[in-house]
C-alpha positions in Angstrom: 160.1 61.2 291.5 157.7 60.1 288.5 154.9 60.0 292.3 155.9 62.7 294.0 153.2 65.4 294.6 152.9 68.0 292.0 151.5 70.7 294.7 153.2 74.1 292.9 153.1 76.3 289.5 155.4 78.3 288.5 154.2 81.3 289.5 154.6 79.7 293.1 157.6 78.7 292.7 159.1 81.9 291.7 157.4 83.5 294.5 159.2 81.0 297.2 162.3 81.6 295.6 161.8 85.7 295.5 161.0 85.4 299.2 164.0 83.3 299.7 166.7 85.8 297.5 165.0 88.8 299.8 165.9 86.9 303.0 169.3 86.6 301.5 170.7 90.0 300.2 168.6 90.8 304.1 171.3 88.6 305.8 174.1 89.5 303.6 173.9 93.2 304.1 171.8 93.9 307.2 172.3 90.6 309.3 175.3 88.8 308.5 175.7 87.7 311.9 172.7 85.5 310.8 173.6 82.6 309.2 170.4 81.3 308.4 169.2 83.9 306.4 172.0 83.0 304.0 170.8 79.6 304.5 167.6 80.2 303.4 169.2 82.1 300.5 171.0 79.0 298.9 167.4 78.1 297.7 166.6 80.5 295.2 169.4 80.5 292.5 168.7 76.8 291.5 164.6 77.4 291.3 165.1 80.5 289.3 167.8 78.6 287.1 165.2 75.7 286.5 163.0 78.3 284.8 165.8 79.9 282.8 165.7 76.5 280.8 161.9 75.9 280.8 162.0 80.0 279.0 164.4 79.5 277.1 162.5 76.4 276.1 158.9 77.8 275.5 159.7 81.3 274.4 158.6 82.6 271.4 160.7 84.9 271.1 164.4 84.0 272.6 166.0 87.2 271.7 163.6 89.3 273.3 163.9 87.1 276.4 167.5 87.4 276.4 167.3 91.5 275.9 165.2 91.5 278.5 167.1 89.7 281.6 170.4 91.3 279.9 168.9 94.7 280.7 168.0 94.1 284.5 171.2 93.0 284.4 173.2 95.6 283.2 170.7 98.1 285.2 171.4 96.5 288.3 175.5 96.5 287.4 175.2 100.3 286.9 173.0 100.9 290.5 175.5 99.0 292.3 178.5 100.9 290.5 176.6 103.8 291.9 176.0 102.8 295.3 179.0 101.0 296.2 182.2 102.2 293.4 182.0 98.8 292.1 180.9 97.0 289.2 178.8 93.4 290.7 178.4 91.0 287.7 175.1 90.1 289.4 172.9 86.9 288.6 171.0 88.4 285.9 174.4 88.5 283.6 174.4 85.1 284.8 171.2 84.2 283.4 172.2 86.1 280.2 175.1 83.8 279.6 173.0 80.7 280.8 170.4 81.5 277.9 173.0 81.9 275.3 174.6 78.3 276.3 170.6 76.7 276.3 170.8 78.3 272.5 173.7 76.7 271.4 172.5 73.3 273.3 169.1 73.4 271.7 170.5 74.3 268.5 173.0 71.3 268.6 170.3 69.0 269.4 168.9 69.4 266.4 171.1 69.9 264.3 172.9 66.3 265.8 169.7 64.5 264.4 170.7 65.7 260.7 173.8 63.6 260.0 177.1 62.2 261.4 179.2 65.6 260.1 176.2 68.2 261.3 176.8 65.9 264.5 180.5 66.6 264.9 180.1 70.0 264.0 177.7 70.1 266.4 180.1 68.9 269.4 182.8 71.4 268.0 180.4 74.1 268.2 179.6 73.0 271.9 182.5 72.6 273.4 183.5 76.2 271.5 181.1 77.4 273.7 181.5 76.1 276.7 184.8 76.8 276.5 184.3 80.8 276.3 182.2 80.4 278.8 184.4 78.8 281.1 187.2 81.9 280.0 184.8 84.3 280.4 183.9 83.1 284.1 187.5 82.4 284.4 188.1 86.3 284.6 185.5 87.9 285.1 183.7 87.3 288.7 180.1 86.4 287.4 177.8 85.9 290.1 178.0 81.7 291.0 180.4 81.7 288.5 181.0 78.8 285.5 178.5 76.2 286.8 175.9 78.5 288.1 176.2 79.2 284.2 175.9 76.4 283.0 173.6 74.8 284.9 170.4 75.3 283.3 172.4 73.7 280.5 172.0 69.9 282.3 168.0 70.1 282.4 167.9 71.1 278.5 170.8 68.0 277.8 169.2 65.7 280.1 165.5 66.2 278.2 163.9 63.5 276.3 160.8 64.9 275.1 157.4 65.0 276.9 157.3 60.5 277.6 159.6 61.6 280.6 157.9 65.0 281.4 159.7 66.6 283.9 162.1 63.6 285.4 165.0 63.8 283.1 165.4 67.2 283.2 165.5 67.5 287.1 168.1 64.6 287.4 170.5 66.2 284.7 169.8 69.4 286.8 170.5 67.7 289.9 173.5 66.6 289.1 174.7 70.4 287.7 173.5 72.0 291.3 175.7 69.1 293.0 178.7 70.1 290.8 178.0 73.8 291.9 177.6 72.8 295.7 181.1 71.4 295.5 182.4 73.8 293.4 181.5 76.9 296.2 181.0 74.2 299.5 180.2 76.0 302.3 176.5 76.7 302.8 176.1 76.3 299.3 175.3 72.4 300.3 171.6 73.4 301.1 170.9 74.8 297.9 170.3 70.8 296.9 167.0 71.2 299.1 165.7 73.1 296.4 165.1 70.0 294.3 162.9 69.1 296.4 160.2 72.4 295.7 161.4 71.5 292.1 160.3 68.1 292.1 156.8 69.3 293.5 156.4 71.4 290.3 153.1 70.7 288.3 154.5 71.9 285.0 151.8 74.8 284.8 152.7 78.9 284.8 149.8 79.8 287.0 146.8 82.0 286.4 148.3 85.2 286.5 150.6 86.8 284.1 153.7 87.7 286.0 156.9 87.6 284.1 157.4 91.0 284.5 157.1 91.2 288.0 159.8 89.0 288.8 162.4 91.1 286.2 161.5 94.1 288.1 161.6 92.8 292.0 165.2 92.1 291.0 166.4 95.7 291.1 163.7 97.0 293.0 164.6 94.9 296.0 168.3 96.0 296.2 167.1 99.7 296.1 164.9 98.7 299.3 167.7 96.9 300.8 170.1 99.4 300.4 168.3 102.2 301.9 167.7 100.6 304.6 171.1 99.8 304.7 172.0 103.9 304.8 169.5 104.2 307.3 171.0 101.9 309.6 174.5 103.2 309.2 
């Protein structure tokens, strides 16, 4: 990995992955006789799950970023409520809990390198976590459920500072996305493809600013998509 080509930024990435969730929620409510739009699909919830731990990482401001993806997400659960009757605990309430788990994570981390009892505190605190998580997910139907939460959580344990760059962070993420393939099986499998875009990853954002544009194609592409769904009823 430490050799493979670093060929994409982020913005790139991103992009890939965008194009990838709009072939998806295309297959899933225009052309579900199409697998391989679904296929396609598996791809972008691990690439945009990546960059949930590298924000949550390099924000300034982690509440802010947290607001923010917490209100796409509860915009988008109150369209589909609309559109549909029901309430869809989409993947942006997913990336909500995700950044609260990196918190707690990050927070541990540090506070482990302070002691033997800030240590085991630390590990209470944790597993406290994890295990609200896992109560939460257990009963409410969160979009790729407990390990699709989680799973930004193995890049941020699995870091160990810049001497390893990006390696150890993809491997502890690799493992998550395996545990999340078996976890939902099915087509799900392919989604381990995206390592491979994730390995190609130069560690830059790009030239142009566009964190904003990604929060809004969100809920702007499941307007488009449902119209044309109405249309073609």
């Amino acid at each position: 990995m430490p050799h493979f080509p670093r060929l994409f930024t982020q913005n790139q990435l991103k992009v890939i992955a965008a194009f990838c969730m709009l072939t998806d929620h295309v297959g899933a409510e225009l052309f579900p006789q199409l697998i391989v739009l679904r296929v396609i699909g598996r791809l972008a919830f691990p690439v945009f799950s990546f960059f949930i731990y590298e924000g949550c990482k390099y924000t300034h401001d982690r509440r802010k970023y947290l607001t923010n993806v917490l209100f796409v997400g509860f915009l988008c659960v109150a369209g589909y409520y609309i559109y549909s009757g029901e309430i869809y605990w989409n993947v942006m309430i997913t990336f909500s809990l995700s950044i609260c788990v990196l918190s707690c994570v990050q927070y541990c981390k540090g506070q482990v390198q302070k002691g033997v009892r800030e240590g085991i505190q630390s590990v209470l605190l944790f597993l406290l976590c994890v295990g609200g998580i896992w109560i939460f997910c257990r009963y409410v139907q969160v979009d790729y459920g407990f390990y699709g939460v989680i799973l930004p959580a193995f890049a941020e344990i699995s870091d160990r500072g810049p001497k390893y760059g990006k390696t150890m962070p993809l491997l502890g993420f690799g493992f998550g996305l395996v545990l999340l393939s078996i976890q939902m099986g099915g087509i799900q499998y392919f989604s381990l493809l995206s390592l491979i875009l994730l390995a190609a990853y130069n560690g830059s954002r790009g030239k142009r600013h566009m964190k904003y544009f990604f929060y809004w194609f969100y809920p702007a592409h499941f307007l488009v998509i449902g119209a044309a769904a109405l249309l073609m009823a």
